[in-house]
C-alpha positions in Angstrom: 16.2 1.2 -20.9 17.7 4.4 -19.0 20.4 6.1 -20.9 20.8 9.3 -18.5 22.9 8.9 -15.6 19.9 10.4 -13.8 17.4 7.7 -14.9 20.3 4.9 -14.2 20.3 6.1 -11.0 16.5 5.9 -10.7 16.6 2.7 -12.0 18.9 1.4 -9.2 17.2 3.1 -6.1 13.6 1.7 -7.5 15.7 -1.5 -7.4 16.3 -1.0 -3.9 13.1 -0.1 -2.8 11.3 -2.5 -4.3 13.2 -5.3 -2.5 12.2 -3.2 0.6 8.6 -3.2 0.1 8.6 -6.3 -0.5 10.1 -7.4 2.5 7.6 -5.3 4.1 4.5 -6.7 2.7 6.1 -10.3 3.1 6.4 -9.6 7.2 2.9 -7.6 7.5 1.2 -11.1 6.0 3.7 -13.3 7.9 1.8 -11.0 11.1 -1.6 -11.6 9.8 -1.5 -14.7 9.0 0.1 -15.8 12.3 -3.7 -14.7 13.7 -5.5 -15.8 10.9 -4.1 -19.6 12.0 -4.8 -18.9 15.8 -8.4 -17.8 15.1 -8.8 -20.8 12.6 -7.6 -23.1 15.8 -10.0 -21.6 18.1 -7.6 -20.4 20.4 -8.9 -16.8 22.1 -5.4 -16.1 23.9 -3.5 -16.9 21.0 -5.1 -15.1 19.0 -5.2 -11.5 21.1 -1.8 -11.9 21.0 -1.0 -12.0 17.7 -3.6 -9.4 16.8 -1.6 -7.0 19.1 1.5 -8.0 17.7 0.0 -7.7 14.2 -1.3 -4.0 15.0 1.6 -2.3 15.2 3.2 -3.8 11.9 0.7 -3.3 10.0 0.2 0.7 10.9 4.5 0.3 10.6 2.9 -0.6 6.7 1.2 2.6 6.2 3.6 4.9 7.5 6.2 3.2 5.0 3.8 3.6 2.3 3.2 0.0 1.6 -0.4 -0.1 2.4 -3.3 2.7 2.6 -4.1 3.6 5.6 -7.7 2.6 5.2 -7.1 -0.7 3.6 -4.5 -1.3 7.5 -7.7 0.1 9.6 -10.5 -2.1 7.7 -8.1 -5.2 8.2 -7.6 -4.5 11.6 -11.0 -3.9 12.4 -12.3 -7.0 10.9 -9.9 -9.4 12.5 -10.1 -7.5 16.4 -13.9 -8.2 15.4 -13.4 -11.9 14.8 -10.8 -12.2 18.0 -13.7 -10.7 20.1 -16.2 -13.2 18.5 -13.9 -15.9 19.5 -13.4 -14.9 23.0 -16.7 -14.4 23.8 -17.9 -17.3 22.3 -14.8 -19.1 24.7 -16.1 -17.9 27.6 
């Protein structure tokens, strides 16, 4: 338990922070998982458009320090990869 004023207070703003982050972490996944569901429904459109909303969030993620900047890149990658698959295969 913290017993200097300095470690209560450390205490407190990890509090704080830690609610923050995982806000955060809760939206980026709400993002991705919005075009996780359009790509599962087949839906090319749908799905571009949720990637391109996802994109900036999840890059909003690695400037917060929430997620790695690789870890952002490799996601995004592999799911513009799967929205191109889809939309070629569409048309």
């Amino acid at each position: 338990m913290a017993n200097t004023p300095q470690s209560k207070k450390r205490a407190r703003q990890t509090e704080r922070r830690t609610a923050i982050n995982k806000a955060r972490r809760s939206r980026i996944r709400t993002f991705l998982k919005k075009v996780e569901v359009a790509l599962a429904g087949g839906d090319a459109d749908v799905a571009k458009t949720a990637l391109q909303a996802a994109q900036p969030e999840l890059m909003r993620g690695v400037t917060k320090g929430v997620v790695h900047k690789n870890t952002a890149s490799r996601k995004i990658s592999r799911l513009a990869a799967r929205v191109k698959a889809l939309s070629t295969k569409a048309a």
